[in-house]
N, C-alpha and C positions, 0 to 999 in steps of 0.2 A: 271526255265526251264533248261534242264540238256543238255549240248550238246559237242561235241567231236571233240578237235582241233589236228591237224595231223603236225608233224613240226619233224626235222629232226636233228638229234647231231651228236656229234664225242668219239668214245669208242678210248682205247688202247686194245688191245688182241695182244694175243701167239699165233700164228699161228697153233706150235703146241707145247705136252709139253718139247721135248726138247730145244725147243727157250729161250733163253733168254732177246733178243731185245724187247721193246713193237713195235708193229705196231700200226698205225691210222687207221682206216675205219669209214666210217659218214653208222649211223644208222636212219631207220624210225621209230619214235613209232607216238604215240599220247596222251592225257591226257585229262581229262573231267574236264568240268568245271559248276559251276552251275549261271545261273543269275538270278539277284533277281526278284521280280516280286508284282507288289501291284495293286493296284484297285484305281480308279480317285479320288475318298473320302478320303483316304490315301496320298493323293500328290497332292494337293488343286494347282492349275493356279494362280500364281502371274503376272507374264509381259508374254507379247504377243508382237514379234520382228517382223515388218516387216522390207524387204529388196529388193533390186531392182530383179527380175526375181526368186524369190524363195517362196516358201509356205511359210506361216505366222508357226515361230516358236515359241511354246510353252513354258514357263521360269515356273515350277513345283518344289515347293518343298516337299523334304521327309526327314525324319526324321530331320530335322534342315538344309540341305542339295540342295544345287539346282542342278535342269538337266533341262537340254534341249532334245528336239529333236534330232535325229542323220537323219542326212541327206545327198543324194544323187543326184547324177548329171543324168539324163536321159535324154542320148544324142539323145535317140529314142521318147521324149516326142509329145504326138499330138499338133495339131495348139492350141496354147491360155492356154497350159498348163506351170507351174513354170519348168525352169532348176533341179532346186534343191528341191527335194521334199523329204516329211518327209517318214522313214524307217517304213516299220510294223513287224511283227513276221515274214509274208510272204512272206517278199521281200529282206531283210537281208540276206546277207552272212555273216555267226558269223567266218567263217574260215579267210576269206579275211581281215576282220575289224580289229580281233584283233589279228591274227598270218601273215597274209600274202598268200604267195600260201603254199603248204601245206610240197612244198620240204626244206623252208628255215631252213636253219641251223645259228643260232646263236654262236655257238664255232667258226664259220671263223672270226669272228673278235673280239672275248672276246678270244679265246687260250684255255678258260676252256673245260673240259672234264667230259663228263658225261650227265646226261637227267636232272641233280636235279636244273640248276639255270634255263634252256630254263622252267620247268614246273613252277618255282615259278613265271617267269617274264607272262607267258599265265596268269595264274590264277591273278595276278596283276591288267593286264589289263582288262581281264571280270569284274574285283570287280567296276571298274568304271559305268560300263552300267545297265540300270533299265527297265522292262517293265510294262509298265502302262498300265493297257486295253489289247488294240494289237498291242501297239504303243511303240518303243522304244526308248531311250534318254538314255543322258549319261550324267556324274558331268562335270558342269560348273561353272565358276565363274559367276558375275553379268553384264551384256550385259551394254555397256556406247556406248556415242555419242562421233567421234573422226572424224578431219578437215583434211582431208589431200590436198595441195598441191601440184601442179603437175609444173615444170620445171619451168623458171625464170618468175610470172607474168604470168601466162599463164592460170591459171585455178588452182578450188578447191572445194572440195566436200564433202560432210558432211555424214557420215556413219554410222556402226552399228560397232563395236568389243564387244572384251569382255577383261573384266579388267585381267591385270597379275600385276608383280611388278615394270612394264616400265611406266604404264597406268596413272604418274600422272602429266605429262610434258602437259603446257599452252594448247593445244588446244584437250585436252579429256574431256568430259561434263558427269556427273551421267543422267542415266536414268528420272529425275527429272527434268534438267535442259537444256529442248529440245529451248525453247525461248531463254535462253540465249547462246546455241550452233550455233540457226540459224543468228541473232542478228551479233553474230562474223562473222560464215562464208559470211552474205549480206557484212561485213566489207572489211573483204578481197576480196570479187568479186569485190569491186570499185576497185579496182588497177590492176586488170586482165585484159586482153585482151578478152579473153573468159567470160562472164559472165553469163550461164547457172546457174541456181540454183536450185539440185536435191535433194532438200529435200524433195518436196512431197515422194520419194522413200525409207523411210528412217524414221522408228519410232518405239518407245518402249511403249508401252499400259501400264503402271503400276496400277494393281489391290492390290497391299499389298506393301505400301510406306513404311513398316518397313522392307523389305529386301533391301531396297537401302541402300548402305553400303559406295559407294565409293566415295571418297572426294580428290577433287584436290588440287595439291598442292597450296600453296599462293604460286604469281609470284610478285616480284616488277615491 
């Protein structure tokens, strides 16, 4: 799908030709870019994310490669519908997502001059995103179970992220090991004042155990 982002830089020019000072002026252009685009057969359903108030998100691999749904807050949503709901072809702003509003200018804070790093950084960011069907998604890493803690004893909740390079510190669990995440967090609720336990909100559907990849650290 081919579509055209609008975004704003900064020239040097002569005013006129006997000048010899450069002047600054921020210019508009724009730059196209293309997204990739495959069929449901193509990018086979591995995990299925649920989360508290948001549609059940999709975990799709392609070419060796995972995405996710890309998803949205609809402040306007009716009674009984998710917060966050998954993006289609037709409801997606390609401008907003991956440039912003359409006046930003990238050389106010890089210094550089000219349109050639603002085009490679747009085209950058499209190369992450995929459409499947009518539905679009972006590269993710692998979705894990993580414990968070809330103030001295007070409360602790067991969620959904997604693995980075911080992800392997005691109380992050692989998509695998939902029993032994919840197991902890009933631990840590005995010492809570709060003892709520919101895991029914809170689960990874794994359909293809050979993409679970991530492994915590050993803790003594």
């Amino acid at each position: 799908m081919k579509q055209y982002i609008k975004f704003s830089y900064t020239e040097e020019y002569l005013p006129t030709p006997r000048c010899k000072k450069l002047r600054e002026r921020e210019v508009k252009s724009s730059t196209s870019i293309n997204i990739k685009e495959c069929s449901k057969e193509d990018a086979p359903l591995v995990m299925v994310v649920k989360s508290y108030d948001c549609e059940e998100c999709e975990i799709r691999v392609f070419k060796g490669k995972l995405y996710r749904n890309v998803q949205w807050r609809n402040m306007n949503r009716a009674d009984g519908d998710p917060i966050e709901q998954n993006e289609t072809i037709n409801t997606i702003n390609w401008q907003f997502i991956i440039w912003g509003n359409d006046y930003y200018n990238d050389s106010r804070w890089t210094g550089e001059r000219g349109d050639a790093t603002s085009k490679a950084n747009i085209k950058k960011r499209a190369s992450k995103y995929l459409i499947i069907g009518d539905m679009v998604f972006m590269r993710t890493t692998e979705p894990i179970y993580n414990i968070t803690c809330f103030g001295c004893n007070d409360s602790a909740g067991m969620f959904v992220d997604y693995a980075d390079k911080d992800s392997t510190y005691c109380y992050n669990y692989s998509a695998l090991q939902r029993e032994e995440c919840h197991e902890e967090l009933k631990r840590i609720l005995s010492y809570c004042r709060n003892k709520y336990d919101n895991s029914d909100s809170y689960d990874i559907k794994v359909l293809a155990p050979e993409y679970v990849k991530f492994k915590r650290a050993k803790h003594k």
